[in-house]
N, C-alpha and C positions, 0 to 999 in steps of 0.2 A: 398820932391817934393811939388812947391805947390799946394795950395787947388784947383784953378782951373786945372791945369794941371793934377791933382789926379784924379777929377770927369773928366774929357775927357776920363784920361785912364778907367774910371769906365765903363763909359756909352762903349765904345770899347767893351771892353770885355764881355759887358752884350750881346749888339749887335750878338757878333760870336757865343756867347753862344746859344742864341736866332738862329741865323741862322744854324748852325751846329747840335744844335737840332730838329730843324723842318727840316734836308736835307731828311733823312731816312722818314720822311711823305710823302714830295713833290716826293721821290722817288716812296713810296708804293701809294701814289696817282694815279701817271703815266703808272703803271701796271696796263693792260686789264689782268683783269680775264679769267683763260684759263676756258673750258667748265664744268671741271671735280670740278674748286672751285664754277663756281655758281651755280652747283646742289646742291655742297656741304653746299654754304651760304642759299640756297633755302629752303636746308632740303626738295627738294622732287625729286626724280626722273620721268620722264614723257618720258612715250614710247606711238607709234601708233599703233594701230593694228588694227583685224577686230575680231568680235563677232563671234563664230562657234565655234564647237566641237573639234579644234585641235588645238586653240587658247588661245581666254578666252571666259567664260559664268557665266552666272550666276546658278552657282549650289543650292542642299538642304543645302550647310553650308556657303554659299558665294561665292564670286568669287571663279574660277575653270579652270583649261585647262593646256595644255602641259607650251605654252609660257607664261602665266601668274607666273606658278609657277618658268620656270626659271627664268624668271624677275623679281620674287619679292624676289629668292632668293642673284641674283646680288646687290637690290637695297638695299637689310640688309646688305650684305656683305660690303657696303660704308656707314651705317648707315642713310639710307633712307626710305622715303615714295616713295611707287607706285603710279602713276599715270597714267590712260588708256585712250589715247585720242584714240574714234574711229574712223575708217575713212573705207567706203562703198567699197569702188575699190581700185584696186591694182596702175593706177595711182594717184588718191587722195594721196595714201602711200607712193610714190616715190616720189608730189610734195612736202608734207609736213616735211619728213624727216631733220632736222635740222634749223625747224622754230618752230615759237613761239610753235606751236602744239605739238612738241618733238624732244629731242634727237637724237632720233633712233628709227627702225621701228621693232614688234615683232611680225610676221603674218608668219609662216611659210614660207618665202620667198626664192626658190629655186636660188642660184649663178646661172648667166648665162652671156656668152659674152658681151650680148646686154645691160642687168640691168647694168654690170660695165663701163659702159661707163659713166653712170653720176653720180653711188652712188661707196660706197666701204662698203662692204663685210667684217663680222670676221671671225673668223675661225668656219668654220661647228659644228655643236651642235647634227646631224643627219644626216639620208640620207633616201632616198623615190622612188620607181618607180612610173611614169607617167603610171596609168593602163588605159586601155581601155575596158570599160564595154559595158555590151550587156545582155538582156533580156532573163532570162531560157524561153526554150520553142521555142524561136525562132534559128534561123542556126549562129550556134556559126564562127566569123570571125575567120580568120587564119593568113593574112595577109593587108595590106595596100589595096591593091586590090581589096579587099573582101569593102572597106568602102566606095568605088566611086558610086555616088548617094546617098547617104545615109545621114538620118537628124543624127548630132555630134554636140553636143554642150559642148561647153567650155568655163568660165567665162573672161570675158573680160581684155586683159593685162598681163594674168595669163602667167606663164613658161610652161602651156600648149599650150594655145594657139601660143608661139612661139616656142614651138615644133613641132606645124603643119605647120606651115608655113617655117620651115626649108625642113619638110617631101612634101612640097607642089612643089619645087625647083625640084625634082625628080617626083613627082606624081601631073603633072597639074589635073588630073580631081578631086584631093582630093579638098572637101567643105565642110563647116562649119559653124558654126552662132556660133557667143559671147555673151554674156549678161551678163551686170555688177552686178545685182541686185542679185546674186544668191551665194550661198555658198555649198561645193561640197554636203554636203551633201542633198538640193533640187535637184541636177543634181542622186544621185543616187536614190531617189525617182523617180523620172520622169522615166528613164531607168526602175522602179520595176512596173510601175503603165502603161509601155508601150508609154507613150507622148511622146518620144524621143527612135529611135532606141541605138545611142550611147550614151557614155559620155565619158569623160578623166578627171579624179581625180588622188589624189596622194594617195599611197597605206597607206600611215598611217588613213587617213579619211575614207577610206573604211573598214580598220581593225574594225575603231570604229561602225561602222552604216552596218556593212554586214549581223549581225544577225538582225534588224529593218527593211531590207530590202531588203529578203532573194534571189528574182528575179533578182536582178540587181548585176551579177557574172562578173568575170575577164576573159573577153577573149586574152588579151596578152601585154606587155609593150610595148608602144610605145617610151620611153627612150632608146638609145643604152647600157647607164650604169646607175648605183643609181646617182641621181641628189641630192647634196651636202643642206642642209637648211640652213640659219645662217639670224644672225643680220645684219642692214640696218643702215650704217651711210654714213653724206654728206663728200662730196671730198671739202676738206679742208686740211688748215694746223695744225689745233689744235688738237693733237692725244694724248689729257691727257684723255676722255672719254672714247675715242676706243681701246687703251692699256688696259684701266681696265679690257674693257669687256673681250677682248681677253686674259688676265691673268686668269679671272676669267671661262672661257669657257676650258682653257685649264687645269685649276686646276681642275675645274669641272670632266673633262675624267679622271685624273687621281684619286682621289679620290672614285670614282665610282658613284658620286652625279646624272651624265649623264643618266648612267645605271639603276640606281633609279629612276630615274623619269622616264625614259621610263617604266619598269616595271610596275608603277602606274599606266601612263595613259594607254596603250597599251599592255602592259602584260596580262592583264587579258582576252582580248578579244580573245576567242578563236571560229573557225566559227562553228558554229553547223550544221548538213546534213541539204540541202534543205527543205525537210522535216518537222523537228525538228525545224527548224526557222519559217517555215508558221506557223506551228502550234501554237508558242511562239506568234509570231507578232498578230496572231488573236484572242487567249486569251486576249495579252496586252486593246484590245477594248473593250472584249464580259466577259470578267469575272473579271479581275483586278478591272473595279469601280465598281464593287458592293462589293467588301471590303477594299476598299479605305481608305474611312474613320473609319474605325476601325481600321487599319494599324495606321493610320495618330494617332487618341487617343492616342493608344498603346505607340507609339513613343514618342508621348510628353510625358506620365508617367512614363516611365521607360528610357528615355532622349537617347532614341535609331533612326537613323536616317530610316524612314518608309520605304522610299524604298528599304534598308536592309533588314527589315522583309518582305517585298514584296518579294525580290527574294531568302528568305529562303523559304518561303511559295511557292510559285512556284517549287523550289526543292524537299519538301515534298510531295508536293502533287497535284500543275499542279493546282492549287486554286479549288480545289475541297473537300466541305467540307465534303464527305461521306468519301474521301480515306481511303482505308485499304490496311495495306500489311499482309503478310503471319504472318510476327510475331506479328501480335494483334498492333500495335501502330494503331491508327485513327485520323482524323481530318486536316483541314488544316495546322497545324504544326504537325503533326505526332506524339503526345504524346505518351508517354507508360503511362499506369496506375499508376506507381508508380510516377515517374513525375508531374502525371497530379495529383493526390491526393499529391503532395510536395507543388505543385503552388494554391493548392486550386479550381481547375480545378474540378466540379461536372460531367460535361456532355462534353467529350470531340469532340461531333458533332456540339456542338454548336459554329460558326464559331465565336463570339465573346469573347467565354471563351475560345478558343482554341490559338485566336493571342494572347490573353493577357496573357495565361499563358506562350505562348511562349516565347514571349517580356521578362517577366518576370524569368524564366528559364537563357534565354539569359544573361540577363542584371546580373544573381550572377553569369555565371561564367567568364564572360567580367573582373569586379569587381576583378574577383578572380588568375588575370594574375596577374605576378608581376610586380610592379611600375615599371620598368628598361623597359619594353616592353611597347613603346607608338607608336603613329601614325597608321597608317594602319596597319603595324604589327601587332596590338595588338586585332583588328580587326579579322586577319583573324588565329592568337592563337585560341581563345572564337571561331572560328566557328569551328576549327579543334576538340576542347574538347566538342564541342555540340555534334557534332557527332559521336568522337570514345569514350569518357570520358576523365575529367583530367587525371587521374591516366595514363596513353598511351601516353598522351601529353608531361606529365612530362618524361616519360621515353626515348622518341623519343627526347626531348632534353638534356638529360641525354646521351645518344648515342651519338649527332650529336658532344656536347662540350670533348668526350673523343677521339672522333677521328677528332679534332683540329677543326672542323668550328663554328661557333656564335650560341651558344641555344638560344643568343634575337634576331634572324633575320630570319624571315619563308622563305624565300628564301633558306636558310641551314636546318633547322630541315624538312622541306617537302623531303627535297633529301632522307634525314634521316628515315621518319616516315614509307616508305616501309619496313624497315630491319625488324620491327616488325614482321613480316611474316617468318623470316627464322630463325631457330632454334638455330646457334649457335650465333646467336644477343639477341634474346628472352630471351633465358633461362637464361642470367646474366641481365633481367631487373626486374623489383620490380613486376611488373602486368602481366608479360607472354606473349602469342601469341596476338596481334591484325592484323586486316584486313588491313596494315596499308596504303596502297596504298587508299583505301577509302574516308577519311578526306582530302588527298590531291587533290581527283578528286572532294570531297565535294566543297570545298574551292574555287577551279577551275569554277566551275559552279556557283555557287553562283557571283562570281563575275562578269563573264559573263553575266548573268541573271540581276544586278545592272548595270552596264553600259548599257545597251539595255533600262531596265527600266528607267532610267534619262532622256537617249535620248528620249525616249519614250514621257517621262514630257515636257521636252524641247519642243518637235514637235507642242505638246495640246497647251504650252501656246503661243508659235507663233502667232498657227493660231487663238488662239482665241483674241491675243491683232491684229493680220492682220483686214483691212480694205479693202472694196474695191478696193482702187484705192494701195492697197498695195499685189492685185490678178499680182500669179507668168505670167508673159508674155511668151505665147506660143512661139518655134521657125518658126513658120511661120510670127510672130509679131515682131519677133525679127529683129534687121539689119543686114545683111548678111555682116558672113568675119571682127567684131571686130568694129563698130562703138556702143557708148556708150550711155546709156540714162545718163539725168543731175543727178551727184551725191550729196546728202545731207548729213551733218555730223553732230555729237553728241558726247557731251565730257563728260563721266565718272565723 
């Protein structure tokens, strides 16, 4: 061939070469990225929500809340970073949804006819009655009827508020005032503190804050059935994000991750008599800070979280540092002498050698669980062996692994830890008869007592980062029937 005709065919096939290899670019060029690769290129995941106790907060170990943790466990599961854009009101949350502000929206948001008309909904993660509260003391409602005239407030936009206004279709003289700026749990303060005769909140929010706020009780569901919770994405055609979640939501149930986390947040709150909650609520003011900061010391030394020792302390002994019970233990943690001469405890009335021997007690037998038992498990082991002793512990899980269920999940050994009371369980354990029912309602309380005290925390720093012009607006101030004050937003 000749030389010119050789280099033509050269340069040709450099040419194809050259083009045929850059096709597969020009192709991957021309691909829009579905939603689910540019989180993935982003390396962050970013959801809306709103700040409150059923959501996310800022807890004593960091961020905290139902939807936080299952969002953060979605956004590990695709190997991500969370991201929390907040947003004040519930519309703010439905305009923002699938804008630069987020993905998707993680605010407890109940499914309802009217919301899917412009977003779409995964599959439910939970479910919730719409309660109607009302004030102990005052004449508890029975029905709709009972609510005509009456001041009812309910956060603006909310699946409450168009609950009533469905209930309103049937009952013109029912009335109401909205208010954007509020989260339910101010709505159950106001009902305890008598500002407002009603409220309508969802029954998980009231789980958390009923002991903080013992007056403001459940007079009856205004929902016909449990209203469904789930995630908030925009109606689009891009369904690479919203598959996930829904994979991951349904893995979730089965797995039992769902059940879990409810447990966490929600589990532990059990309501205490009327009673029994004023009481707690009014200590929380009038005796918790004056040992506060000893709590707080304590904690940092022995890397214990204070408000733990706060509502162990409150178990023992109601933060009273004379307590005594019948069997000789004294002090605000309750030492027994031998304990208290273990921890180096000289004078066990004295309320600062008494938290710190406690802390310190605590923290060896925390230590002294086995590594296999982590997370809050592990937590409420060490509170179980504080108060029945290891040796009990070990045997109640000893029990619960021979008759098939998990000795590392207090969920199972608590089921467990009664049988110690009955003789033909007992007598083949290594340490014999314990009270065993005891540690379990120890546990119980205790945790109780921690979530009321948080919220407790939570309320103080509110009101003490509140400003004037950031004073709760009365509902006679309010605009009647769902008009909004201007909302501001802040991003995480």
């Amino acid at each position: 061939m000749p030389h010119s005709k050789l280099s033509l065919y050269c340069l040709r096939s450099l040419v194809a070469m050259i083009i045929l290899g850059g096709l597969p670019l020009m192709l991957t060029a021309s691909h829009t990225p579905t939603v689910l690769e540019q989180v993935q290129q982003q390396g962050e995941l970013t959801i809306i929500s709103r700040n409150g106790p059923t959501t996310y907060y800022e807890g004593n170990q960091g961020l905290d809340g139902y939807e936080y943790s299952l969002a953060k466990a979605f956004a590990d599961s695709l190997g991500l970073k969370l991201k929390i854009t907040e947003e004040e009101s519930y519309s703010g949350i439905f305009d923002s949804v699938g804008s630069h502000r987020g993905q998707f929206a993680a605010a407890g948001l109940s499914i309802t006819d009217e919301r899917s008309n412009t977003i779409r909904f995964t599959e439910p993660y939970m479910e919730v009655n719409q309660e109607l509260l009302y004030r102990t003391g005052s004449k508890r409602p029975t029905n709709i009827e009972d609510l005509y005239n009456k001041s009812i407030l309910v956060i603006s936009n909310s699946a409450q508020a168009a609950r009533l206004r469905k209930l309103q279709q049937k009952h013109p003289q029912l009335r109401w005032h909205e208010q954007s700026d509020l989260e339910m749990i101010d709505l159950m303060e106001m009902v305890h503190t008598g500002t407002i005769d009603f409220a309508v909140i969802d029954s998980n929010a009231f789980a958390l804050s009923r002991n903080l706020y013992p007056r403001a009780q459940r007079a009856f569901s205004i929902s016909e059935q449990p209203m469904p919770l789930a995630w908030a994405f925009p109606l689009d055609s891009d369904n690479s994000l919203f598959d996930k979640a829904n994979e991951f939501i349904r893995q979730a149930k089965r797995n039992g991750k769902l059940a879990k986390l409810e447990n966490t947040h929600y589990g532990q709150v059990v309501a205490m008599d009327t009673g029994s909650a004023t009481t707690f609520a009014r200590r929380l003011d009038t005796r918790l800070p004056r040992w506060q900061e000893n709590l707080i010391v304590a904690g940092e030394e022995f890397d214990l979280d204070w408000q733990l020792l706060a509502a162990m302390s409150y178990q023992e002994s109601h933060w009273d540092e004379h307590a005594r019970s019948h069997t000789g233990v004294r002090g605000l943690m309750m030492l027994t002498k031998t304990t208290a001469k273990e921890m180096g405890v000289t004078n066990r009335l004295d309320p600062e050698q008494s938290i710190k021997g406690g802390a310190k007690y605590f923290r060896k037998i925390f230590d002294r669980i086995p590594q296999d038992i982590q997370g809050p498990d592990r937590t409420w082991f060490a509170l179980a062996a504080y108060n029945i002793g290891y040796g009990h512990l070990e045997d109640a899980r000893v029990l619960t692994e021979k008759m098939g269920r998990d000795p590392d999940k207090w969920i199972d050994v608590s089921e467990h830890l009664p049988l110690l009371a009955k003789r033909k369980h007992y007598r083949t354990t290594k340490h014999g008869y314990a009270r065993g029912w005891e540690p379990v309602a120890y546990v119980q309380n205790i945790r109780n007592f921690y979530s009321t005290i948080a919220w407790h925390q939570q309320v103080q720093q509110r009101r003490l980062a509140s400003t004037k012009n950031d004073a709760v607006i009365t509902p006679t101030e309010a605009s009647f029937e769902g008009s909004e004050e201007q909302e501001t937003t802040s991003t995480l």
